[in-house]
C-alpha positions in Angstrom: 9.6 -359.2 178.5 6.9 -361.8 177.8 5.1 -361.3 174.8 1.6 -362.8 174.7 0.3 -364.5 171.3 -2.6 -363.3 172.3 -2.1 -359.9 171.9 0.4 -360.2 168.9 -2.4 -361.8 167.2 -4.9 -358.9 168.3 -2.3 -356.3 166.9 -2.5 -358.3 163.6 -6.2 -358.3 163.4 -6.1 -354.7 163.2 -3.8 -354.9 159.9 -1.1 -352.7 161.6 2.6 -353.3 159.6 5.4 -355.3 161.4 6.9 -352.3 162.2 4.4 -350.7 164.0 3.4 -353.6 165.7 7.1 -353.9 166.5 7.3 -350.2 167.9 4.3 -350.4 169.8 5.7 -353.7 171.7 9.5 -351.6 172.3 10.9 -354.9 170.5 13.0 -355.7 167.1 11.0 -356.6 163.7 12.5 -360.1 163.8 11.4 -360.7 167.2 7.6 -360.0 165.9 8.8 -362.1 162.8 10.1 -365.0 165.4 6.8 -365.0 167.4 4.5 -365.0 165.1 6.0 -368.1 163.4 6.3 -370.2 166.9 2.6 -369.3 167.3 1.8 -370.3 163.6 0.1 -367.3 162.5 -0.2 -365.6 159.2 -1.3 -362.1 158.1 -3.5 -364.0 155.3 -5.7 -365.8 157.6 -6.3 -362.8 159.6 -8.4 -361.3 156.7 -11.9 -360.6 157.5 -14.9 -358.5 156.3 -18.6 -357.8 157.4 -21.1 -360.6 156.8 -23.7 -359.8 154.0 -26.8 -359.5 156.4 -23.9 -356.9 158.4 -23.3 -355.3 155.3 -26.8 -354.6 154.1 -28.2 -353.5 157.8 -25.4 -351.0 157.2 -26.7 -349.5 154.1 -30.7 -350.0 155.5 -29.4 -347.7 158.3 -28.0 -345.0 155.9 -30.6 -345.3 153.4 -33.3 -344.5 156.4 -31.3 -341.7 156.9 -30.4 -340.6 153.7 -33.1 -341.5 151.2 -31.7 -340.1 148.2 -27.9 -341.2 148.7 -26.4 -342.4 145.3 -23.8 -344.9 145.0 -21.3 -342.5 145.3 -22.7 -340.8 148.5 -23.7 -343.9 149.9 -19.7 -345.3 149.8 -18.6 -342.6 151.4 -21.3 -342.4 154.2 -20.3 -346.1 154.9 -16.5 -344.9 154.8 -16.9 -342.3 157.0 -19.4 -344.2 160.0 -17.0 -347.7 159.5 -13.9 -346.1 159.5 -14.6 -344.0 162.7 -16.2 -346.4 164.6 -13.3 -349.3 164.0 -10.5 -346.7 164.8 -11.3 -346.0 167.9 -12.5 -349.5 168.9 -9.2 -350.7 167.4 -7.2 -347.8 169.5 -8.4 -350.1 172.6 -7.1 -353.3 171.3 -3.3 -351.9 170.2 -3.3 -349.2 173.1 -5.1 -348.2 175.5 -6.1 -351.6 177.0 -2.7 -352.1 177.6 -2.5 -348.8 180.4 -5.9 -349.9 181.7 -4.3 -353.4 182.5 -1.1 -351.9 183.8 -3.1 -349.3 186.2 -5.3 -351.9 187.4 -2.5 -354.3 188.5 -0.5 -351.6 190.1 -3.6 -350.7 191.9 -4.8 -354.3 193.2 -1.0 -354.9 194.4 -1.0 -351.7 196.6 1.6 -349.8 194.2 -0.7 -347.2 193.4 -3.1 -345.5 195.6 -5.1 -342.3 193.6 -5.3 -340.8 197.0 -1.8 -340.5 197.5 -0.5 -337.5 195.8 3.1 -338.6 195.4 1.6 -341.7 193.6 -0.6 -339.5 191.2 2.0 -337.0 190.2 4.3 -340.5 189.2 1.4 -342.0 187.8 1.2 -339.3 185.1 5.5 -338.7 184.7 5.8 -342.5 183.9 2.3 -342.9 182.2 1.7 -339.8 180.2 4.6 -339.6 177.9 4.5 -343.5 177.1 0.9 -343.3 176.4 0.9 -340.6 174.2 4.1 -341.9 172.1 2.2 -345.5 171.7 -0.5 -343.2 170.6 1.6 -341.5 168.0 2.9 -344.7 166.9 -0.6 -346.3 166.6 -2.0 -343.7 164.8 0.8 -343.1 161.9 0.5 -347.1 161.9 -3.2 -346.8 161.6 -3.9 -344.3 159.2 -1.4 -345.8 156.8 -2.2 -349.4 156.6 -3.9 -351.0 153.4 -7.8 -351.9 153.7 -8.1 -354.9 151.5 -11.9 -354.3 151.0 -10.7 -350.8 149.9 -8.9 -352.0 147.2 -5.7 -351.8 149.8 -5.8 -348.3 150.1 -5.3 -346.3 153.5 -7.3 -344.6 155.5 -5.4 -341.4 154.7 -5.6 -342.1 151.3 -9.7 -343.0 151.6 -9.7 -339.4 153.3 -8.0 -337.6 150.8 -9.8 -338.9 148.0 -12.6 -338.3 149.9 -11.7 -334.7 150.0 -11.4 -334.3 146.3 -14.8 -336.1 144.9 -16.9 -334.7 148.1 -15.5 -331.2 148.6 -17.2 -329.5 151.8 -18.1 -325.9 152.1 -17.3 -324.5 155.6 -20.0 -322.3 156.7 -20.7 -320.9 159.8 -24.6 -321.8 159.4 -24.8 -325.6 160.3 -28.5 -326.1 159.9 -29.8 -328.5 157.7 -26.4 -330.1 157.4 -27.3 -334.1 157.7 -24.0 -335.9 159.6 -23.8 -339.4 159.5 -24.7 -340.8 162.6 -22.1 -343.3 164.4 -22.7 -345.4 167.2 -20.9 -343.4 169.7 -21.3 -346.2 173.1 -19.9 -348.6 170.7 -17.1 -346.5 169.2 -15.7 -345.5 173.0 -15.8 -342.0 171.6 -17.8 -339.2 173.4 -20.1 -337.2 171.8 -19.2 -334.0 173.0 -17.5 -332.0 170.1 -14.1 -332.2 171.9 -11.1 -333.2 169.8 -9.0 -334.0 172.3 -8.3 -335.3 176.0 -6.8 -332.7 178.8 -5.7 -333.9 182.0 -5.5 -332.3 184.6 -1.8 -330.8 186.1 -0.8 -332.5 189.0 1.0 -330.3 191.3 4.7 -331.7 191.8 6.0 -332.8 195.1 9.6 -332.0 194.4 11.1 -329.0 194.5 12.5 -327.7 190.8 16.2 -329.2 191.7 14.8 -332.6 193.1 12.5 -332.7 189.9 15.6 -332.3 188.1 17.4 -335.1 189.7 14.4 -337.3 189.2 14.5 -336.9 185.3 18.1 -337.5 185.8 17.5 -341.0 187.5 14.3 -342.0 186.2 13.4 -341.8 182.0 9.9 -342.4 181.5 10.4 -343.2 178.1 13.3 -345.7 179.1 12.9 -349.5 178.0 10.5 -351.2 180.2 9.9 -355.0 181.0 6.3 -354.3 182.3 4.6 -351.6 180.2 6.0 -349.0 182.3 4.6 -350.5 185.7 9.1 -350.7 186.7 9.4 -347.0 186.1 6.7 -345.8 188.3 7.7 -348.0 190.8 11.4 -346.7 190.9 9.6 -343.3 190.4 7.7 -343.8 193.6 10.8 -345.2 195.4 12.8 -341.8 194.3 10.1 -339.7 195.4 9.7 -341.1 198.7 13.1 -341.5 199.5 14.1 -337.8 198.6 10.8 -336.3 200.6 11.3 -338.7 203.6 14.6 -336.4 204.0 12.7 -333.2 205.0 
């Protein structure tokens, strides 16, 4: 599998470890190691923070908002919006870019076709599970990696604390309760209260013995060369060949 600087140097940007950047690319520590060092890159030089004008538009914004925020109030207000809005803009970079890219080429090269059923209900056995371990892998990477303007503390860690200087009453009555605002079209995060994405079943093709057969021959979470795009299309080949028999 071709690995592209490009994206290597992305995944660094987002001050994931070597191992997670490793686990996310389904290749060996030294192989991230080994391309990083033909490509010349350091984790040093990827440091960045906001710009001073950035910075202070920031705390305008909050203070507008907030008039009579203290230090204390004000750091965790800019916590909370700058932390949100960079996870899930970063979630794009390490992940999910990566399935929109795959869909897309097996789309424009005729291997998938959303009105064809047998394509949809591969679509989601290859797609689902391998999305939703790079998932799992980006977020453990995420949530524990040092913020050097946070003094290299973790996001967990900035939450926890968090916790324990700015306790939170639960109440049932919401009103008057101010909630930082985030930019939500920015943060590719919808407003809508919902925690979590459901998709929708797709109703197998294959009768329960020829759906065990295909998990026999086909392991979405197998090893892939392409990003998963191989899988589905053996998938599709199974499929097609075991329903072209009735």
């Amino acid at each position: 599998m071709v690995i592209s600087p490009v994206y290597i140097h992305s995944l660094l940007e987002l001050n994931l470890s070597i191992p997670c950047i490793a686990a996310l690319l389904g290749v060996s520590r030294c192989t991230v190691h080994r391309r990083m060092a033909e490509s010349d890159f350091s984790v040093r030089e990827l440091y960045s923070t906001l710009t001073d004008e950035e910075f202070d538009q920031c705390v305008r914004d909050i203070k507008s908002r907030q008039p009579h925020s203290g230090y204390r109030m004000m750091k965790a207000l800019l916590q909370a919006q700058g932390l949100i809005e960079r996870l899930w803009r970063d979630m794009w970079t390490a992940v999910t870019v990566i399935y929109y890219d795959a869909l897309h080429y097996l789309e424009e090269e005729g291997f998938l076709n959303i009105g064809n059923a047998t394509h949809l209900f591969c679509c989601h056995y290859v797609f689902l599970p391998r999305l939703q371990d790079d998932l799992d892998t980006f977020r453990s990477g995420w949530a524990n990696h040092p913020i050097r303007t946070e003094g290299h503390m973790t996001p967990n860690q900035l939450w926890e604390l968090g916790r324990i200087h700015y306790p939170i009453t639960v109440s049932d009555n919401m009103e008057g309760v101010d909630i930082p605002q985030i930019e939500w079209e920015n943060s590719g995060f919808a407003p809508d209260g919902h925690s979590s994405v459901i998709v929708p079943d797709t109703e197998s093709p294959l009768t329960d013995g020829r759906m065990a057969a295909l998990r026999e021959a086909v392991d979405p979470r197998t090893a892939s060369q392409s990003f998963g795009c191989d899988i589905y299309i053996a998938a599709v080949q199974f499929c097609e060949h075991v329903l072209s028999d009735d």
